[in-house]
C-alpha positions as CSV (number, residue, x, y, z in Angstrom):
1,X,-99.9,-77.5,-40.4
2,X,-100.6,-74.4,-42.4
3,X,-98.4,-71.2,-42.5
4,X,-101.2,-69.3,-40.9
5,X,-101.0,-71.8,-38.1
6,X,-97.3,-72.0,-37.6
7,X,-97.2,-67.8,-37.7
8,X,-100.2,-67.7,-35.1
9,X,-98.3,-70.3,-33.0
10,X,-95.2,-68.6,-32.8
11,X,-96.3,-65.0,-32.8
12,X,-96.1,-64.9,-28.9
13,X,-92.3,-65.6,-28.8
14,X,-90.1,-63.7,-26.5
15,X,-87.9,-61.3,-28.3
16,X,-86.3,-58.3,-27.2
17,X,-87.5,-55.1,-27.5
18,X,-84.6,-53.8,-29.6
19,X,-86.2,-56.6,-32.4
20,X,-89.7,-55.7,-32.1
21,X,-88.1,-51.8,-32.7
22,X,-86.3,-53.5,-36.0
23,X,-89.0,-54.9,-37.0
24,X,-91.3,-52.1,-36.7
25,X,-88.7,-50.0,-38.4
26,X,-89.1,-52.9,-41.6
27,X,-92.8,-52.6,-41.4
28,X,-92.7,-49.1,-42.6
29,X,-91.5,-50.5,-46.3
30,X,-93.7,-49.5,-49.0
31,X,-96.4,-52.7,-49.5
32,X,-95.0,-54.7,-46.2
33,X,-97.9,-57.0,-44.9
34,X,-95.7,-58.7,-42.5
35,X,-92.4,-58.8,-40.9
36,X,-90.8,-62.1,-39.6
37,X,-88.0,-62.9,-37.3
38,X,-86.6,-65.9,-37.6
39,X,-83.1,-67.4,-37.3
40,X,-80.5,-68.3,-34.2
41,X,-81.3,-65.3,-32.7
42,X,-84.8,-65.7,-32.1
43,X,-83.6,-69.0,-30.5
44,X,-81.3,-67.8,-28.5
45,X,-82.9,-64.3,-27.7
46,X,-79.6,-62.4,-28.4
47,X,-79.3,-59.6,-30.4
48,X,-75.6,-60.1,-31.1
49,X,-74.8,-60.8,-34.6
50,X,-76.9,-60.5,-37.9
51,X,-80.7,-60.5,-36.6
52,X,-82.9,-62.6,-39.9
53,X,-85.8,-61.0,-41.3
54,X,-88.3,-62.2,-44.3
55,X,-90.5,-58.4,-45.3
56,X,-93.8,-60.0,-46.8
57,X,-95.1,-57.8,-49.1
58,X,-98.4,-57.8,-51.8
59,X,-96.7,-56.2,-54.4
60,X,-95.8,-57.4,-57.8
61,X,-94.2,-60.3,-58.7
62,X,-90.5,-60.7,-57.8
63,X,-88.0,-60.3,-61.0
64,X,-86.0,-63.3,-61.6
65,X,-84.4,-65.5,-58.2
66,X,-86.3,-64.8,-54.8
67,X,-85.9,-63.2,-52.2
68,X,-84.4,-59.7,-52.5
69,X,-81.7,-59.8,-49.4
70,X,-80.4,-56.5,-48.2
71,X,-78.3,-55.5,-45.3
72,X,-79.1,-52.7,-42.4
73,X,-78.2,-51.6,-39.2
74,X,-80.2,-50.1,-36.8
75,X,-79.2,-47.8,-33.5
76,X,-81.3,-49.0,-30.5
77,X,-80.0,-47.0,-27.6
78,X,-76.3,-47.4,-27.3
79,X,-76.5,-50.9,-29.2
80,X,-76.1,-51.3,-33.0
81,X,-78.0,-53.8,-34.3
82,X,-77.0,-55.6,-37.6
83,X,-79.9,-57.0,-40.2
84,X,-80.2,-59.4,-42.9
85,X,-83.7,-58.6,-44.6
86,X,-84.9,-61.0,-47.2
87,X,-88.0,-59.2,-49.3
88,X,-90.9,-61.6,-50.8
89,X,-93.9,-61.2,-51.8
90,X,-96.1,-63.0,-49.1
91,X,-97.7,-65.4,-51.9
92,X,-94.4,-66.4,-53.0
93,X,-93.7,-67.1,-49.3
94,X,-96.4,-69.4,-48.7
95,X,-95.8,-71.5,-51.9
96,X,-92.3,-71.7,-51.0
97,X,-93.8,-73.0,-47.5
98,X,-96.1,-75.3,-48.6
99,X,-93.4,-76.8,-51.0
100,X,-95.2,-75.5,-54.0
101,X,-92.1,-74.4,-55.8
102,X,-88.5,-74.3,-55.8
């Protein structure tokens, strides 16, 4: 199966809509193509804890170890919700998928 295939499969999962605020919040980066959730969370569809996000972006070509991995947090209401955001270019992402590199 192909990254395109495995996104378009599991584009549909439930999340809440505190996440799809995050992640619209992370799509507003300079040069972000795509967001991704991915992690326990999506699996469990809580929002407790440190929500995991890959940014996929077209830019240039990362300097030195991949990804970039920041921390944010995000007010959604009354709730605080805590990030890990790792930022790649979307290439990279798709070797790294296809086990084209390290």
């Amino acid at each position: 199966m192909i990254l395109a295939d495995v996104v378009r499969r599991d584009l549909g999962a439930p999340t809440t809509d505190a996440v799809r605020a995050v992640a619209g919040e992370l799509a507003k980066a300079d040069g972000a193509v795509a967001v991704l959730f991915y992690g326990s969370n999506l699996r469990t569809g809580s929002s407790e804890g440190v929500l995991d996000f890959y940014v996929l972006t077209a830019g240039a070509r990362e300097r030195g170890m991949w990804p970039t991995v920041g921390y944010r947090e995000f007010d959604q209401g009354a709730d605080r919700l805590r990030a890990k955001i790792a930022t790649m270019r979307l290439a990279t992402f798709a070797d790294a998928a296809a086990a084209r590199t390290l």
